[in-house]
C-alpha positions as CSV (number, residue, x, y, z in Angstrom):
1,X,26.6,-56.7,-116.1
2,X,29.7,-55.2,-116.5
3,X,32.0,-53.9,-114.3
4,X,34.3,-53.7,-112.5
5,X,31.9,-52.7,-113.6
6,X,29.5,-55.3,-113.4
7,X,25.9,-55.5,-112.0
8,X,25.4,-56.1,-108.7
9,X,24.3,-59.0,-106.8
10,X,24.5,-62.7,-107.1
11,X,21.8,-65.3,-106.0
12,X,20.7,-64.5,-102.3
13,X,23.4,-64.5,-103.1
14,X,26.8,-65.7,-102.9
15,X,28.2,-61.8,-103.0
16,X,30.3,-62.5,-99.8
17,X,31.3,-63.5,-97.1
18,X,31.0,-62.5,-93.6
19,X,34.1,-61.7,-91.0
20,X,33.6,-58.9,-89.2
21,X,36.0,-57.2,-86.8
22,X,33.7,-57.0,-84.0
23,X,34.0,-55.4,-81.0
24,X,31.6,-54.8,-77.7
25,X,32.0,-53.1,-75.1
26,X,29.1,-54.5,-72.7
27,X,28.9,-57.2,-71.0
28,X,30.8,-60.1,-72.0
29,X,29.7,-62.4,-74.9
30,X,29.4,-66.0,-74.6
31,X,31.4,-65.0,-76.8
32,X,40.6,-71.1,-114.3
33,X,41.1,-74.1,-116.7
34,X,42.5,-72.9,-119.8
35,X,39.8,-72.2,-122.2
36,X,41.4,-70.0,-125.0
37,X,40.8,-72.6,-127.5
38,X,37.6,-73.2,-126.9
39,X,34.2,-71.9,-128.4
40,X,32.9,-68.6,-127.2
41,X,29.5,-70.6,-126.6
42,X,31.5,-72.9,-124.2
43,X,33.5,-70.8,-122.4
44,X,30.7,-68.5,-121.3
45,X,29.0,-72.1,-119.9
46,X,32.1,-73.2,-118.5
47,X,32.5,-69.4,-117.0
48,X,29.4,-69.2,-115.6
49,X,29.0,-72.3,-113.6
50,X,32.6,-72.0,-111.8
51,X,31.7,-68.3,-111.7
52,X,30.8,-68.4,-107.9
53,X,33.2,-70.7,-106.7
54,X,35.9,-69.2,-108.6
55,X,34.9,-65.9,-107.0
56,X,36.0,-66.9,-103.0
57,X,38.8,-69.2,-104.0
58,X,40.9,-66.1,-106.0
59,X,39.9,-63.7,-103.1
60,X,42.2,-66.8,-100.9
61,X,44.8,-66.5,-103.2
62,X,45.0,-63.2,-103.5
63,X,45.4,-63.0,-99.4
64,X,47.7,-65.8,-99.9
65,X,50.3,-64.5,-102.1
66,X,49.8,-61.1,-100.4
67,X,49.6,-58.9,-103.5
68,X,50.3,-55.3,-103.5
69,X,47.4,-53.0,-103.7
70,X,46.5,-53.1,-108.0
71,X,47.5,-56.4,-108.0
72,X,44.7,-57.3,-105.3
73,X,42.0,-55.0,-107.1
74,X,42.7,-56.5,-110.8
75,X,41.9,-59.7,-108.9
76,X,39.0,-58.3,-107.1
77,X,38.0,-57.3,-110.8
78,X,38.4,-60.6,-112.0
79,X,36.8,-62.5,-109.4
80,X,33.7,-60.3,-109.5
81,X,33.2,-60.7,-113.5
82,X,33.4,-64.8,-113.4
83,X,30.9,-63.9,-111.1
84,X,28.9,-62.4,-113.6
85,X,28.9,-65.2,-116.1
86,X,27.0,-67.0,-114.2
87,X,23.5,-67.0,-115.7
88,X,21.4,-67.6,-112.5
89,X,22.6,-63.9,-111.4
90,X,21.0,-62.1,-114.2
91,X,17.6,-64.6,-114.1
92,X,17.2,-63.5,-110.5
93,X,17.6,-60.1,-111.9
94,X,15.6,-60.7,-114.7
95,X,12.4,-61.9,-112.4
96,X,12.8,-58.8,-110.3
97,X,9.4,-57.3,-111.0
98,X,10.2,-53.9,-109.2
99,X,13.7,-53.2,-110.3
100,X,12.8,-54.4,-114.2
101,X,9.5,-52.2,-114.1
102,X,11.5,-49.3,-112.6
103,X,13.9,-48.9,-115.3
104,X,11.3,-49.6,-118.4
105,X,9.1,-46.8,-116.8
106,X,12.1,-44.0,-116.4
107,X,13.2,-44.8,-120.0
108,X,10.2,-44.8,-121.7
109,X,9.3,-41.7,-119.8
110,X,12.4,-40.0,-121.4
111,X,12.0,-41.4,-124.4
112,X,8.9,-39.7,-124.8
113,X,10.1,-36.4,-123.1
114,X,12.7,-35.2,-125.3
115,X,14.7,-38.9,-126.9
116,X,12.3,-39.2,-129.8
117,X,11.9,-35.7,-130.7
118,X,16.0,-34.6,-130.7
119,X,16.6,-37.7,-133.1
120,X,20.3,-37.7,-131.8
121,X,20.2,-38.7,-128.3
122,X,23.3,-41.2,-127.3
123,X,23.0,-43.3,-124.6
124,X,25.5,-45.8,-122.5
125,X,24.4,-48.4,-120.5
126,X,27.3,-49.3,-117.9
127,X,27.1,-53.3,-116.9
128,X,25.1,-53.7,-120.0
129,X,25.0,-57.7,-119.2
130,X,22.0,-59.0,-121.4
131,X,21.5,-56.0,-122.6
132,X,17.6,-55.5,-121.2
133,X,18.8,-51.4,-120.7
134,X,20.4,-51.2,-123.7
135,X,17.8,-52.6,-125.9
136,X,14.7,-50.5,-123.9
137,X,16.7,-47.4,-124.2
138,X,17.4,-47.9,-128.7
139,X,13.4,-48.8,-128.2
140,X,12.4,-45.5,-126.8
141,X,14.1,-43.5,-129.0
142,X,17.3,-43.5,-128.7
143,X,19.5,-42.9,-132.1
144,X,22.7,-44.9,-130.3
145,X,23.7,-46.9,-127.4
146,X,26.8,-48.4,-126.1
147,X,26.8,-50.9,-124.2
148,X,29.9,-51.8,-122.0
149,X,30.3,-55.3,-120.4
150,X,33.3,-56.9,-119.0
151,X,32.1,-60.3,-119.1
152,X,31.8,-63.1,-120.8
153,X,28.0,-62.9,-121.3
154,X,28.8,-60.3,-123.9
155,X,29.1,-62.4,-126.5
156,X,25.8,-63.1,-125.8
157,X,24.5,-59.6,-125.3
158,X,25.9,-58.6,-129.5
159,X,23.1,-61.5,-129.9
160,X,20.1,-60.7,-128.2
161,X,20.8,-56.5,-129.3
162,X,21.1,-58.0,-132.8
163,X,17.6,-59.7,-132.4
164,X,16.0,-57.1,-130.6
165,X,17.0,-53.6,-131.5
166,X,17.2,-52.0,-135.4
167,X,20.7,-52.7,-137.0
168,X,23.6,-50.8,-135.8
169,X,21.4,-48.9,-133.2
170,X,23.7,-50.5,-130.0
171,X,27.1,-51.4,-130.1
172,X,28.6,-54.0,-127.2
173,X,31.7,-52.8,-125.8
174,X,33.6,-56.0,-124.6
175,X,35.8,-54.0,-121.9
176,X,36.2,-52.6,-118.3
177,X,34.2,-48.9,-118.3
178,X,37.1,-47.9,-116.9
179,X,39.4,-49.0,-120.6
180,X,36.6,-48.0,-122.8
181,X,38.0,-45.5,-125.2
182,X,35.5,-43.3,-127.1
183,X,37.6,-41.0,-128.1
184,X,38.4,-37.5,-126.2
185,X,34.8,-35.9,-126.7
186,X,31.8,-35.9,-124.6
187,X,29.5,-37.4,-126.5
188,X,26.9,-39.3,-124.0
189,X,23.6,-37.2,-123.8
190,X,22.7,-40.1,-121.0
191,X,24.1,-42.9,-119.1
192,X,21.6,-45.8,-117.6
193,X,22.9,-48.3,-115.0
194,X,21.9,-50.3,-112.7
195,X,24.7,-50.6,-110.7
196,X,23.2,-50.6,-106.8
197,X,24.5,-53.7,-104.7
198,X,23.2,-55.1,-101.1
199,X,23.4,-51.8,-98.7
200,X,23.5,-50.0,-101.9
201,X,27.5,-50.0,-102.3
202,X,28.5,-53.3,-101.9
203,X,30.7,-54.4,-104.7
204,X,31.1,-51.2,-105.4
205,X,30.8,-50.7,-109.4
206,X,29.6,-47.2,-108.9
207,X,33.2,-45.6,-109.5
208,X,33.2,-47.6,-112.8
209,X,29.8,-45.6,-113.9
210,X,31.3,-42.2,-112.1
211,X,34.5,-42.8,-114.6
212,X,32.1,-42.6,-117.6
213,X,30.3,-39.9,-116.9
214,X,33.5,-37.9,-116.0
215,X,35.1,-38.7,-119.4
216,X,32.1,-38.5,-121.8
217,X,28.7,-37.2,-120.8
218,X,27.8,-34.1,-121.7
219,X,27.3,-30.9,-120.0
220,X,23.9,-31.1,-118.5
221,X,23.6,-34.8,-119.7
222,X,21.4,-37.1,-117.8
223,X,22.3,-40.0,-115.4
224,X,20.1,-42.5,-114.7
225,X,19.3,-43.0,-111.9
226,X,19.8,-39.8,-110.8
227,X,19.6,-39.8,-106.8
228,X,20.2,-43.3,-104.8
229,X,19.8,-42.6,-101.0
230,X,20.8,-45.4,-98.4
231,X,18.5,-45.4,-95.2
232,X,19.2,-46.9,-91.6
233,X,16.5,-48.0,-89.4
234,X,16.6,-49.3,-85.7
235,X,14.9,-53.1,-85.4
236,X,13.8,-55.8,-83.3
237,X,13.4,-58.8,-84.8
238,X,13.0,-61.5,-81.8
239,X,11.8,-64.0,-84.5
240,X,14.8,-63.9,-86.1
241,X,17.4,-63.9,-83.3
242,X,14.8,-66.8,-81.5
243,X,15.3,-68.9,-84.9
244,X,19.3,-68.7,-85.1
245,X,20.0,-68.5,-81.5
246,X,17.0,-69.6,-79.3
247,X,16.7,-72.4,-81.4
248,X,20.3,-74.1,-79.6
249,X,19.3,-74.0,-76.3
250,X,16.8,-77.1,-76.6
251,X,17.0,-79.4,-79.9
252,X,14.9,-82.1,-79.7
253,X,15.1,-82.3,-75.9
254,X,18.3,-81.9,-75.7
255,X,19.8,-79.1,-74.2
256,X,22.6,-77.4,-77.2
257,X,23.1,-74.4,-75.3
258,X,26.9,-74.7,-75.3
259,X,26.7,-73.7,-78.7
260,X,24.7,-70.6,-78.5
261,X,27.8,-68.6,-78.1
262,X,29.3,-70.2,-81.0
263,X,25.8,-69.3,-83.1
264,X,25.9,-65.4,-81.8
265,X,29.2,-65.3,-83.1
266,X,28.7,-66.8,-86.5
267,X,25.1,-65.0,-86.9
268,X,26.1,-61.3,-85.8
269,X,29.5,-61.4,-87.3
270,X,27.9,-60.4,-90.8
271,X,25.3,-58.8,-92.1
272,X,21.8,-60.4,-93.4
273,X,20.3,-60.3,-96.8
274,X,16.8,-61.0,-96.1
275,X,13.1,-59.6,-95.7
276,X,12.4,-57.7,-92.5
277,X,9.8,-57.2,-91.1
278,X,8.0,-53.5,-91.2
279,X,6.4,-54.1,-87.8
280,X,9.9,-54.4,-86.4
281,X,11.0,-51.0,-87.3
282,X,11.2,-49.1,-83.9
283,X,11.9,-45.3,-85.1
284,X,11.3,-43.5,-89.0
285,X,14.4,-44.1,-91.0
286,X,17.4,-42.1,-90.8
287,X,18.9,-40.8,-94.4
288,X,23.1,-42.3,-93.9
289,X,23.8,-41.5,-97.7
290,X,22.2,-39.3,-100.2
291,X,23.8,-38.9,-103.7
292,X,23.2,-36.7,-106.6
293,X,24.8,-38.9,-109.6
294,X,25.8,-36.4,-111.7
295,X,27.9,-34.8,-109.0
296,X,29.2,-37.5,-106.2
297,X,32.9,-38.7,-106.3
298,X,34.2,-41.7,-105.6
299,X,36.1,-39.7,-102.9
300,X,32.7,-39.1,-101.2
301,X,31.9,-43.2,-101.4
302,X,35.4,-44.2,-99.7
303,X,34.1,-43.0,-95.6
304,X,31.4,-41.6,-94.8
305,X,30.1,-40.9,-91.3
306,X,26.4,-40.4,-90.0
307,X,24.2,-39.2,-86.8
308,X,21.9,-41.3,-85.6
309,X,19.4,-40.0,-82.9
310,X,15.5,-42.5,-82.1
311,X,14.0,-43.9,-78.9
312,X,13.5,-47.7,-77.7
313,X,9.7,-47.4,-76.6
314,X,9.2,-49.3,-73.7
315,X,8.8,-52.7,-73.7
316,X,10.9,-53.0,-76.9
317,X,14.5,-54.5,-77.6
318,X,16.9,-53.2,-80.2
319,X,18.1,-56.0,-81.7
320,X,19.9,-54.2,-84.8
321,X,19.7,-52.1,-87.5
322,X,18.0,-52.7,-90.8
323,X,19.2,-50.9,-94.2
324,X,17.7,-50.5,-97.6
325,X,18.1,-47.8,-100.5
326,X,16.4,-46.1,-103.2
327,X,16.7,-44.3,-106.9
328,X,14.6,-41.8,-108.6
329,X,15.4,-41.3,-112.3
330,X,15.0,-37.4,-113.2
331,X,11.7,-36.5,-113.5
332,X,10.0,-39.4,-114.4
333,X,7.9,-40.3,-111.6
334,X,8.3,-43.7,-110.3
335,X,10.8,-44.4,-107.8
336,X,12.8,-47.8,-107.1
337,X,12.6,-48.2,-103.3
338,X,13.8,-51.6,-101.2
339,X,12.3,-50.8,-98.2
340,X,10.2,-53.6,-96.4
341,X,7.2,-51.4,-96.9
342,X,7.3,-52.3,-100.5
343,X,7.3,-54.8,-102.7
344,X,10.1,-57.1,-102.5
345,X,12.9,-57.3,-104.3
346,X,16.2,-59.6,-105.3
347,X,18.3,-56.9,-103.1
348,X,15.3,-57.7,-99.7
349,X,16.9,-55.9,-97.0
350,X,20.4,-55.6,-95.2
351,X,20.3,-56.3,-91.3
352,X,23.1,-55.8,-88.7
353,X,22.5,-57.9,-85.4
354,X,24.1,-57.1,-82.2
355,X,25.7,-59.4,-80.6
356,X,24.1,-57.6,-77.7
357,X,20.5,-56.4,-78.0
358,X,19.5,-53.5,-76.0
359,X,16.6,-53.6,-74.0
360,X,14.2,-50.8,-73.6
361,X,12.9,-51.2,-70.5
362,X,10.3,-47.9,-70.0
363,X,11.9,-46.4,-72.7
364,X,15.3,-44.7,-73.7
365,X,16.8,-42.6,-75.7
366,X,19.5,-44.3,-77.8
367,X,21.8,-41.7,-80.0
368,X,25.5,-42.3,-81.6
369,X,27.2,-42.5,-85.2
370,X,27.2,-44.8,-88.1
371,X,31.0,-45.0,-89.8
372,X,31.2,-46.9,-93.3
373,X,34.3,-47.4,-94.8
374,X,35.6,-49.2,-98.1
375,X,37.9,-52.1,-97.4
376,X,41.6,-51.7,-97.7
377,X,42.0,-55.8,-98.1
378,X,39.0,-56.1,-100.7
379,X,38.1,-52.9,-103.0
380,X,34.4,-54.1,-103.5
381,X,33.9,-54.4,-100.1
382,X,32.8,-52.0,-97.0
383,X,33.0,-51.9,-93.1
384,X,29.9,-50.8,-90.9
385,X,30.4,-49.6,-87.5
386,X,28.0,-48.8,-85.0
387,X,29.1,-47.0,-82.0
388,X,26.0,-46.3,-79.6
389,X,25.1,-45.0,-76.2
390,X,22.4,-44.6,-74.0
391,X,21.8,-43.2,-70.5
392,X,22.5,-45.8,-67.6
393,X,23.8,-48.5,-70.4
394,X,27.1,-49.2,-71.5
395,X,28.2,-48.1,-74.9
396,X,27.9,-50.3,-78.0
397,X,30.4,-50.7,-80.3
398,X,29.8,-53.1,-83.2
399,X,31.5,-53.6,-86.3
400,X,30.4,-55.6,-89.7
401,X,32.4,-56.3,-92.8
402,X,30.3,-56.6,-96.4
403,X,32.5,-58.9,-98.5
């Protein structure tokens, strides 16, 4: 998983950390060793199990020692590829049935369409990690891939292409996308990655893949995936909210309530990774982001603004707003879709909790913008920003930090 490069999400996972600017105007809330000499064998181990942990304690320092802008993205860059040595990452996505299936379908599909017959076809898989693309793509007919991966596992990754593809079919480029040096042609007929994070952007390797394509795939080359769109739906989700606040107003027959205001603020300052529930959609999803691969910048992924326009029915409570995305790959026909209407996946579903909910009452209309914007402090990380109104209720303005 390569990146800056690299794939994109750790173990239910340790990706970030919450800490939200908030703000609401309603009522008022209660409110690394040296290893250099070392065995390549070892110092992935080693890598891998501080990977996490190593992760948050060089985003402190960074902060700390209050680093000028590249200096604080190399360590962004860093952190984020310890965090990709850690093995438990790519077994989680290794067992994700939906997202493995999806990419084995599209390239077998295009291996069938046109990579067998031209004989020539050059692939690159970006954030190559264990090399699963890299070695299905050489499999379906592919007469080279590259595969790029800044991390350690990519020792590991020369192994398992050496034991699973024909000889000198893939080559494992140990590097940042962004320093691979091909030379100055185009020479990429197609680049596969599966670079999507939690609310699609998060950690934010798409630029990595975008500098790729820009330098070497061909005129009319193919990207895979082709299309990711990101979608925003209003939700109530009372069982949610009832188990992480509720719950403190009686524990055990004894009243906690005192630190209910202390549990809205730790709950609702960040956004949730986890399963929603379909019933608690209250309106059809609104599109926030839709992006042609071979065309988007990573201008267009730095702010981006949307309308958002659906009723409260009566009776109902908006407690939030639940996300997910999807990819289509060309024209092979299966699509990879998080939303909680389908299968699940290691990415589930990213939730935003008001502090706040709004209640229904006989029904209202409910219409305002959604603003996300890349981090200045952390370059793999993004700010969400609701800013809502209603007639006869105060406006809500909420704000959520993915890092």
């Amino acid at each position: 998983v390569v990146k800056p490069s690299s794939p994109t999400h750790p173990p239910a996972r340790a990706r970030y950390r919450g800490g939200p600017a908030d703000a609401t105007m309603d009522e008022a809330d209660d409110t690394d060793p040296g290893l250099a000499g070392l065995s390549p064998e070892f110092q992935a181990m080693i890598g891998g199990m501080a990977g996490h942990t190593a992760h948050f304690a060089k985003l402190l320092e960074r902060r700390a020692a209050s680093l000028n802008k590249d200096q604080a993205k190399t360590k962004d860059d860093e952190a984020y590829l310890e965090s990709y040595a850690d093995l438990d990452i790519h077994e989680q996505m290794l067992k994700d049935q939906p997202r493995v299936e999806a990419y084995s379908k599209a390239i077998a599909f295009h291996g069938e369409r046109s990579w067998k017959a031209a004989g020539t076809t050059t692939v690159m898989d970006v954030g190559s990690g264990t090399g699963l693309l890299a070695v299905l793509s050489a499999r379906a007919g592919a007469a080279k891939v590259h595969a790029v991966e800044a991390s350690r596992l990519a020792y590991f990754a020369k192994q398992i292409v050496e034991a699973n593809a024909p000889a000198g079919s893939i080559d494992v480029h140990e590097c940042l996308a962004e320093d691979l040096d091909l030379g100055t042609e185009k020479c990429l007929d197609v680049i596969v990655s599966e670079w999507m994070g939690y609310f699609l952007l998060f950690e934010n390797m798409l630029p990595s893949v975008l500098s790729i394509r820009d330098r070497y795939l061909k005129e009319g080359g193919l990207m895979l995936p082709s299309r990711a769109r990101l979608f925003l739906a209003p939700l109530q989700d009372g069982a949610f909210r009832d188990s992480k606040l509720e719950f403190w107003r009686q524990v055990a027959g004894i009243d906690m309530s005192a630190l209910v205001p202390l549990a809205k603020a730790t709950v609702c300052e960040k956004p949730q990774h986890r399963e929603i529930p379909a019933d608690g959609l209250l309106a059809p999803a609104t599109v926030i982001l839709d992006m042609d691969l071979h065309t988007v910048k990573d201008s267009d992924l730095r702010r981006f603004q949307a309308d958002v326009k659906f009723d409260i029915p009566a009776g109902r409570r908006l407690d939030g707003f639940a996300s997910w995305f999807d990819t289509a790959f060309g024209e092979a026909p299966d699509v990879l879709s998080t939303a909680p209407t389908e299968p699940l996946t290691h990415w589930r579903q990213t939730a935003f909790y008001f502090k706040q909910p709004l209640d229904g009452g006989g029904g209202i209309s409910v219409e305002g913008t959604v603003l996300v914007e890349r981090l200045e402090d952390y370059s793999r990380g993004y700010r969400v920003t609701f800013d809502l109104e209603a007639p006869g209720r105060k406006r809500r303005l909420e704000s959520f930090e993915l890092r």
